[in-house]
C-alpha positions in Angstrom: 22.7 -34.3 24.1 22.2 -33.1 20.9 18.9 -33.4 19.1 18.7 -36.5 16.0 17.6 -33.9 13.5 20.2 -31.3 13.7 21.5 -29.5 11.3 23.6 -31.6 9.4 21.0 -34.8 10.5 20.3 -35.3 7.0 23.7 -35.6 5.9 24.7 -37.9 8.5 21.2 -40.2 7.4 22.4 -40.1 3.6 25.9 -41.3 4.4 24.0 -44.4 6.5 21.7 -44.7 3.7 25.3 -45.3 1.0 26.0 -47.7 4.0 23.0 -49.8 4.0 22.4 -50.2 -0.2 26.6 -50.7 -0.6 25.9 -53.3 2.2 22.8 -54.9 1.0 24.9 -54.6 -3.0 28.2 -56.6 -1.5 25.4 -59.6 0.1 23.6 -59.7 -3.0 26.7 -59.9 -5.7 30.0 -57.5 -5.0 31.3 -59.0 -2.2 34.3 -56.5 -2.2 32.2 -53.6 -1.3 31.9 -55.6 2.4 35.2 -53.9 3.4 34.7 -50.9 2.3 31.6 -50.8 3.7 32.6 -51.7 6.8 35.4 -49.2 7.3 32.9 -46.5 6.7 30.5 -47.8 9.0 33.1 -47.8 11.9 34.0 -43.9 10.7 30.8 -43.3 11.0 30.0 -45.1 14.1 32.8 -43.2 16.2 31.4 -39.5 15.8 28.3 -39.4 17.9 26.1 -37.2 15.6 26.7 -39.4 12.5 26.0 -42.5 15.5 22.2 -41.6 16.0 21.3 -41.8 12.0 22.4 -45.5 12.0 19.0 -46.6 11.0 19.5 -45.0 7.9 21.4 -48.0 6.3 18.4 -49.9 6.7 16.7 -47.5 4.5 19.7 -47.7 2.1 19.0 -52.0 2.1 15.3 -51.3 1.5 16.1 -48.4 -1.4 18.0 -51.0 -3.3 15.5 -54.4 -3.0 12.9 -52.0 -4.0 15.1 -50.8 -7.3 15.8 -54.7 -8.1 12.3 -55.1 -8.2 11.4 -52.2 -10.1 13.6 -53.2 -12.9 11.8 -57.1 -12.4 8.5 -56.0 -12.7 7.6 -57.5 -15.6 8.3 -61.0 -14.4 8.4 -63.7 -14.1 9.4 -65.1 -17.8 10.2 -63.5 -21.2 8.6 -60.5 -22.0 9.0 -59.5 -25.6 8.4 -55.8 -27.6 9.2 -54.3 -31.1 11.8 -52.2 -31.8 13.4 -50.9 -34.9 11.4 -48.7 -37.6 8.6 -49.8 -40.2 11.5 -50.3 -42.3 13.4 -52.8 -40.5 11.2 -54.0 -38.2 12.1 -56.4 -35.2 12.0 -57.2 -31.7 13.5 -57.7 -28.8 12.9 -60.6 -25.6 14.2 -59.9 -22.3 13.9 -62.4 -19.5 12.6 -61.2 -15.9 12.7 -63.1 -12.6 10.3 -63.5 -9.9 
């Protein structure tokens, strides 16, 4: 048996890593990523090496909840800043959720 961490390990933990966030993306709002997804996972499944990095696609859910709330870390409500120049001044309100 070969060892988890061989040679290519890494590469075989970033595919299950696109696996997990496309998965966790096609739950969340693109459900037509589901199939996709799915066919990859079974490719990836079959070839024993890419088999033992399968925890990798929970990583891949977890990188893309953190990312959502990265970009919602100024919420909850409407959080508000300037833009524009002294000249023509102005600003700009963007709503965040919880």
């Amino acid at each position: 048996m070969e060892p988890v961490l061989s040679r290519y390990g890494w590469m075989w933990f970033a595919a299950w890593v696109i696996v997990g966030a496309g998965a966790a993306l096609g739950l969340i709002s693109l459900l037509f990523l589901l199939p996709v997804v799915a066919v990859i996972a079974i490719l990836l499944s079959r070839r024993s090496t890419a088999a033992h990095s399968w925890w990798g696609a929970i990583s891949g859910a977890g990188l893309l909840l953190l990312y959502v709330a990265y970009v919602q870390r100024r919420g909850p409500g409407t959080h508000c800043h300037a833009i524009g120049t002294a000249q023509y001044p102005g600003t700009q309100c963007d709503e965040y959720l919880d």
